[in-house]
C-alpha positions in Angstrom: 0.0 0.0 0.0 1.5 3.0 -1.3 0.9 7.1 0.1 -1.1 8.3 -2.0 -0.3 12.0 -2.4 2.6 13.8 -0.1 2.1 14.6 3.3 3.0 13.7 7.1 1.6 10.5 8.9 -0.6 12.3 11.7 -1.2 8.7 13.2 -1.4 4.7 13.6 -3.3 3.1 15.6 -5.5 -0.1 15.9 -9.3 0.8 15.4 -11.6 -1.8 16.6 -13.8 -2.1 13.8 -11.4 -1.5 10.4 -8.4 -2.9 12.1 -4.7 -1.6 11.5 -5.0 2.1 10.5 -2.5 4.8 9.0 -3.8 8.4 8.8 -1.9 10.7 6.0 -2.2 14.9 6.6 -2.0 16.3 3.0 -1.8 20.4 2.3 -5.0 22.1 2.2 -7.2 20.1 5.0 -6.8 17.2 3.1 -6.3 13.5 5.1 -6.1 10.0 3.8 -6.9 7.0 5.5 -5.9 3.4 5.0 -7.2 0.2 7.1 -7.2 -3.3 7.3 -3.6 -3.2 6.9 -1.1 -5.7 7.6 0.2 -5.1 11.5 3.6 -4.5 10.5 3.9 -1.1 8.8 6.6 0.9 6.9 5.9 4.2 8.5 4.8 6.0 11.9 3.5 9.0 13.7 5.6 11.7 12.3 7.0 10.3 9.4 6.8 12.1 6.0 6.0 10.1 3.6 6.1 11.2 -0.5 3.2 10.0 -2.9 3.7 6.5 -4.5 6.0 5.5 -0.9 4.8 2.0 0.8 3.6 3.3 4.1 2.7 -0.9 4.7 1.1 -3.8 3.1 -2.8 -4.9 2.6 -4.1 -7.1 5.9 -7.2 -8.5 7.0 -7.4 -6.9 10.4 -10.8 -5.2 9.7 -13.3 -7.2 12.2 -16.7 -5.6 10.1 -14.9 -6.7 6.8 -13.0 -10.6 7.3 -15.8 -11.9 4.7 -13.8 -9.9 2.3 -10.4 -11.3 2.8 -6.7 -9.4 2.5 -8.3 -5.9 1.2 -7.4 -2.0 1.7 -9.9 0.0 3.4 -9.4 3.8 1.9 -10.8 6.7 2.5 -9.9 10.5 1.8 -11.4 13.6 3.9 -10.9 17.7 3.2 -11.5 19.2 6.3 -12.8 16.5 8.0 -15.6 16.0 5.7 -15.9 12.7 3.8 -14.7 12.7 -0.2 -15.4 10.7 -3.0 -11.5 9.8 -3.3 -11.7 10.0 -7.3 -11.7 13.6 -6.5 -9.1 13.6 -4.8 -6.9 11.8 -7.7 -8.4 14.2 -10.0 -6.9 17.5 -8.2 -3.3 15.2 -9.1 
């Protein structure tokens, strides 16, 4: 699983519902969100990561989502509001 645009990791933690979960800050109010990742990850609280770096690899930690299998869980917010992340890609 790769960052998807440039920015700082704002946090990791371990959510009970969509399992192992990085949190990207990007310029502009921006945030990207990855779960049911692997446990072991690349990056951490702090880091800054560049767009296209692996920040971890794809799990199955997500509880609400095991029927799915080994999946990425992805989400993408601008100023805390919800995004359709195509969007997002678009603004490149």
């Amino acid at each position: 699983v790769c960052a998807a645009a440039d920015g700082t990791v704002y946090t990791v933690y371990k959510d009970d519902l969509y399992g192992t979960t990085v949190v990207i800050r990007h310029d502009n109010g921006y945030t990207t969100t990855y779960s049911s990742l692997d446990k072991t990850l690349n990056v951490g609280p702090g880091d800054i990561v560049v767009l296209g770096q692996v920040i971890g690899t794809v799990g199955n930690t997500a509880l609400v989502e095991t029927a799915l299998g080994d999946h990425l869980h992805f989400s993408v917010a601008c100023n805390g509001q919800p995004m359709d992340p195509a969007d997002f890609f678009a603004l490149g």
